[in-house]
Backbone as CSV, one residue per row, in Angstrom:
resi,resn,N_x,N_y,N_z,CA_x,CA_y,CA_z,C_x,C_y,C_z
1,UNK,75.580,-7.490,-29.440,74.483,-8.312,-29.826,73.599,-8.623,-28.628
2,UNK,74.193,-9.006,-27.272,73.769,-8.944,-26.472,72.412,-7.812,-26.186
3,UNK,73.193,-6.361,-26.344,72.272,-5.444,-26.006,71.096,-5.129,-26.784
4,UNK,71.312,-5.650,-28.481,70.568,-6.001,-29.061,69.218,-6.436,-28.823
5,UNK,69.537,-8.076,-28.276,68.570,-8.640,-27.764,67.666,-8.172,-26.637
6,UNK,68.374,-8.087,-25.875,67.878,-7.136,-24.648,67.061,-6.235,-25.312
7,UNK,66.940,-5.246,-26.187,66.256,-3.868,-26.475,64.995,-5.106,-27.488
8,UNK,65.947,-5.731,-28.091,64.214,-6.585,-28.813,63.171,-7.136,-28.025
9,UNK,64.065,-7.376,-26.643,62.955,-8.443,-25.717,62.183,-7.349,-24.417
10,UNK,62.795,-6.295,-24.462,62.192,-5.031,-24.398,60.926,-4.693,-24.771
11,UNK,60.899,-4.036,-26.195,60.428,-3.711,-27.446,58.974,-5.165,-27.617
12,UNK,59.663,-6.216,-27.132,58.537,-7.461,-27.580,57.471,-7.210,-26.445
13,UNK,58.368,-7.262,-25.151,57.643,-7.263,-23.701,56.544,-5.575,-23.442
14,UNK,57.219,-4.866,-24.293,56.524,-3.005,-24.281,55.140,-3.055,-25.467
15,UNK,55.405,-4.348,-26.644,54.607,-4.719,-27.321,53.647,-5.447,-27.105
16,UNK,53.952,-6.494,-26.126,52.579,-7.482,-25.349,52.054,-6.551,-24.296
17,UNK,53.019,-5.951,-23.744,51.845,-4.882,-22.554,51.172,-3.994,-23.180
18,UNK,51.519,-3.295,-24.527,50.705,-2.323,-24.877,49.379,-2.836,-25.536
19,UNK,49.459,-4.229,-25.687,48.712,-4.978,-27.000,47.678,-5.591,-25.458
20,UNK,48.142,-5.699,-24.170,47.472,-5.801,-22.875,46.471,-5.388,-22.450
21,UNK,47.121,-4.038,-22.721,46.327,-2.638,-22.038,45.565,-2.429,-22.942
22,UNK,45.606,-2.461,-24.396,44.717,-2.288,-25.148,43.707,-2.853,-24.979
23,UNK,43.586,-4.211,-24.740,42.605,-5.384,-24.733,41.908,-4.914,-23.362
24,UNK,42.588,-4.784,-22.364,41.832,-3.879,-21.053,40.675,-2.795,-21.447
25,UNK,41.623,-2.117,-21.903,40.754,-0.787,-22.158,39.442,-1.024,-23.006
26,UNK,39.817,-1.919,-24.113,38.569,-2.483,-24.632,37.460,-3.111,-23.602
27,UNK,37.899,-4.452,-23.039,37.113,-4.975,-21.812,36.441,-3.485,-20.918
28,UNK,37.448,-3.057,-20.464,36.964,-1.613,-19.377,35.447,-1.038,-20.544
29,UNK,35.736,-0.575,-21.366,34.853,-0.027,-22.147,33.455,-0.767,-22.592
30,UNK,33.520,-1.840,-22.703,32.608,-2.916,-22.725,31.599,-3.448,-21.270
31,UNK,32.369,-3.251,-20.390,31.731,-3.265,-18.895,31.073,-2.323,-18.793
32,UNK,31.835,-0.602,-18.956,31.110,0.387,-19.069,29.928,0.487,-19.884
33,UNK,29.559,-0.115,-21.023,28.588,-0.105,-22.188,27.526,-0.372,-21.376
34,UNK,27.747,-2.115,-20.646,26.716,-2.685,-20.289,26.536,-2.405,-18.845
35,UNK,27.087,-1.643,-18.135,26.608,-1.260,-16.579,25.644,-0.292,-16.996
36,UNK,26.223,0.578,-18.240,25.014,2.193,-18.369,23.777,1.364,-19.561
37,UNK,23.613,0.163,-19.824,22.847,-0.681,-20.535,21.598,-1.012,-19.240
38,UNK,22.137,-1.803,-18.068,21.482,-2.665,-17.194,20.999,-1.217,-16.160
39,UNK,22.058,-0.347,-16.011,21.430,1.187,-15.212,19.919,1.471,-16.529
40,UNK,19.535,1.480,-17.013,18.715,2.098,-18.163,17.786,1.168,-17.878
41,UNK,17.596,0.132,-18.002,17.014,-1.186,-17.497,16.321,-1.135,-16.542
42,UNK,17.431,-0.756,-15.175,16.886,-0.737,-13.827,16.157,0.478,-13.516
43,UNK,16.507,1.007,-14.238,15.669,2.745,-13.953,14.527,2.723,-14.424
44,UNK,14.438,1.725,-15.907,12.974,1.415,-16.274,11.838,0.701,-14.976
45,UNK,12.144,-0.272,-14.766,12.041,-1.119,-13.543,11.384,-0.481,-12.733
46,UNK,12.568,0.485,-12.251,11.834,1.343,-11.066,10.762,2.428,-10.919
47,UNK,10.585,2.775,-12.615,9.405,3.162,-12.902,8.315,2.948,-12.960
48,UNK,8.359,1.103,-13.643,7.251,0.634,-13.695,6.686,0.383,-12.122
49,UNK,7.310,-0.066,-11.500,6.939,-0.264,-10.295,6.683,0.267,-9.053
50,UNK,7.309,2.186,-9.609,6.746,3.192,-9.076,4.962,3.229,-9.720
51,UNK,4.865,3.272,-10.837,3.793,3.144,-11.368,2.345,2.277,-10.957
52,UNK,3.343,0.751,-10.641,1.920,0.226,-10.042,1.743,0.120,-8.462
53,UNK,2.728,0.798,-8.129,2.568,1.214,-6.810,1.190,2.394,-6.429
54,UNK,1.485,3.241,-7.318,0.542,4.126,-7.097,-0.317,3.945,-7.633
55,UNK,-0.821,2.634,-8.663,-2.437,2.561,-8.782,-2.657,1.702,-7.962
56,UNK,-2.116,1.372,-7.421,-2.353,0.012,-6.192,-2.883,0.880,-4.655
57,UNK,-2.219,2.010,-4.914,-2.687,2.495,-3.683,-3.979,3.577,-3.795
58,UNK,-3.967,4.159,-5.369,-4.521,4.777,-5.476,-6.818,4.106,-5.480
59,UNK,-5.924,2.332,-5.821,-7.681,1.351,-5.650,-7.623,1.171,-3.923
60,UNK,-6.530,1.189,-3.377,-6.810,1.403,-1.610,-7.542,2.553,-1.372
61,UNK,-7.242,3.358,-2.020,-7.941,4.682,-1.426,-9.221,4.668,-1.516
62,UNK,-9.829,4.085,-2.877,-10.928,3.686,-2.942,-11.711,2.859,-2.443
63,UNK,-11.312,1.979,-2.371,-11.819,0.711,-1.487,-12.036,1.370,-0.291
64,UNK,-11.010,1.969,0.688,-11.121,2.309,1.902,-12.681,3.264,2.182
65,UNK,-12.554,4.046,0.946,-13.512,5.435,1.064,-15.039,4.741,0.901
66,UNK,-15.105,4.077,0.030,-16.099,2.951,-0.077,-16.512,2.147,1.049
67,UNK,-15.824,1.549,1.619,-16.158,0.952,2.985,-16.172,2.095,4.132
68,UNK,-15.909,3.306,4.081,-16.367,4.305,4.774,-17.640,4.805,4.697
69,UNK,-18.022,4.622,3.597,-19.344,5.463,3.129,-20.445,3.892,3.615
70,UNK,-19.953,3.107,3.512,-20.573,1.734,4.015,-20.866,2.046,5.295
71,UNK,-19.623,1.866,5.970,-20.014,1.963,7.417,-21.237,2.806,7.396
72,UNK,-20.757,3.990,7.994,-21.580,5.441,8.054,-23.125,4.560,8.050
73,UNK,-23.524,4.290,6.689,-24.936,4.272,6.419,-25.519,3.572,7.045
74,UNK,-24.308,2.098,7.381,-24.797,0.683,8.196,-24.960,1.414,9.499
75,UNK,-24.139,2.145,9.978,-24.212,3.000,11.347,-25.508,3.666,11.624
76,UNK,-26.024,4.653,10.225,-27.314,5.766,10.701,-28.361,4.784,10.486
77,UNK,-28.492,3.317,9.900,-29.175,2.349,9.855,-30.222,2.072,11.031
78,UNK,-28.744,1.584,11.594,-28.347,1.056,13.018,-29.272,2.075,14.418
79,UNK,-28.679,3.237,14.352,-28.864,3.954,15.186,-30.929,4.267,14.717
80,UNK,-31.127,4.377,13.445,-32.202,4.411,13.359,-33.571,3.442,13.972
81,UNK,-32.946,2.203,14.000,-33.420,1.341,14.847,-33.599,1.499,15.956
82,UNK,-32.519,1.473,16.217,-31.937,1.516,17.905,-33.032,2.622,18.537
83,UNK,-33.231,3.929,17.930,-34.254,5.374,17.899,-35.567,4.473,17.856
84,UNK,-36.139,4.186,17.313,-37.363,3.237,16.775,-37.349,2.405,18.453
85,UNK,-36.614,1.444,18.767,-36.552,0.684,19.740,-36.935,1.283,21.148
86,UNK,-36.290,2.326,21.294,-36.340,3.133,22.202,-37.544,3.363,22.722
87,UNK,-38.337,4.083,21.644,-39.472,5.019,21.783,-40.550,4.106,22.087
88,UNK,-40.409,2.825,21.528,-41.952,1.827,21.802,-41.275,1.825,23.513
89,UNK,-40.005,1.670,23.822,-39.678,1.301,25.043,-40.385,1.693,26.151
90,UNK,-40.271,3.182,25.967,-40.329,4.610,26.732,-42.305,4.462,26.652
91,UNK,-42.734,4.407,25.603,-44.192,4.170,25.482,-44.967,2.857,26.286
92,UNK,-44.165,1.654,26.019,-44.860,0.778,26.941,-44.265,1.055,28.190
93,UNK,-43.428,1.508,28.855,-43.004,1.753,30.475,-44.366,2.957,30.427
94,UNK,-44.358,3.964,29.740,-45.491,4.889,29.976,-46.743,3.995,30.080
95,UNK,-47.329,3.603,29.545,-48.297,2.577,29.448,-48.657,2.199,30.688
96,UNK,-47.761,1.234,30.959,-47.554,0.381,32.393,-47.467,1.388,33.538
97,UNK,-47.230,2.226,33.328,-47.082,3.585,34.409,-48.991,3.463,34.637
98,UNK,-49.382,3.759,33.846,-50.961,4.581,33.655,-51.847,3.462,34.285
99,UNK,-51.503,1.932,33.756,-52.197,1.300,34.189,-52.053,0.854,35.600
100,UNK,-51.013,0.904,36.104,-49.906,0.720,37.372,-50.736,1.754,38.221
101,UNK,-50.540,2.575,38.026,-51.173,3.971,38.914,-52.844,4.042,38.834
102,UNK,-53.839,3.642,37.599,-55.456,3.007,37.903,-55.646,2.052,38.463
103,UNK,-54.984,0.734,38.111,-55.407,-0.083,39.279,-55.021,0.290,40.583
104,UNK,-53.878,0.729,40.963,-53.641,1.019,42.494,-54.619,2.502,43.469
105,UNK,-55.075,3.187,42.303,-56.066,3.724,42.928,-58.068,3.659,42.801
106,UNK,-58.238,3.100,41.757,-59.619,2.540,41.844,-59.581,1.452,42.788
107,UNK,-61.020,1.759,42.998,-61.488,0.584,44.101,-61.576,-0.697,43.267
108,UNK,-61.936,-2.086,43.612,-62.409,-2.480,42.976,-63.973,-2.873,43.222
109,UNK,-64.163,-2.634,44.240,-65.099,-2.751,45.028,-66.182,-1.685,43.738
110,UNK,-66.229,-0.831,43.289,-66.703,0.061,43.108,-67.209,-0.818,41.330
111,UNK,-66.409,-1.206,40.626,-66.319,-1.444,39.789,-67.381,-3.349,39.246
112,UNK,-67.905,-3.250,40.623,-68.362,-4.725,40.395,-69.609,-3.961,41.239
């Protein structure tokens, strides 16, 4: 009777571990569900945000090219002036040359 018991408390103890492992394997399987649930999720995620990554960079590009084409024009603007500035420069030093060089050689004596 002894051994009896023994093989029932066996049999009970081979019955709660199997009834254990079952419940594991369930849990295990349920973790698995929702890791390849939240992976699906995160992969979305990383799409979207591949996504506005590249229109984000793709309005940098623009912006940048835009304020390039800015510059430039503000530049040949610029320099157009600057050309303009020059030339009256070069004209009144000529000027002042001409008159610089008549008075220093007319008399004045001559002129009165």
């Amino acid at each position: 009777m002894a051994e009896r018991s023994r093989d029932q408390d066996t049999e009970i103890r081979v019955s709660v571990l199997e009834s254990q492992v079952n419940n594991l394997v369930l849990d295990v399987e349920k973790i698995e569900k929702k890791i390849d649930e939240n992976y699906g999720v995160l992969h979305k995620r990383i799409n979207a945000l591949d996504d506005t990554f590249e229109q984000k960079n793709e309005k940098i590009l623009i912006k940048m090219e835009e304020h390039s084409k800015s510059s430039t024009a503000n530049n040949k603007e610029l320099l157009e002036k600057i050309n303009k500035i020059e030339k009256w420069r070069w004209m009144i030093m000529g000027g002042a040359l001409i008159v610089g060089y008549v008075i220093a050689h007319v008399k004045i004596e001559r002129l009165f």
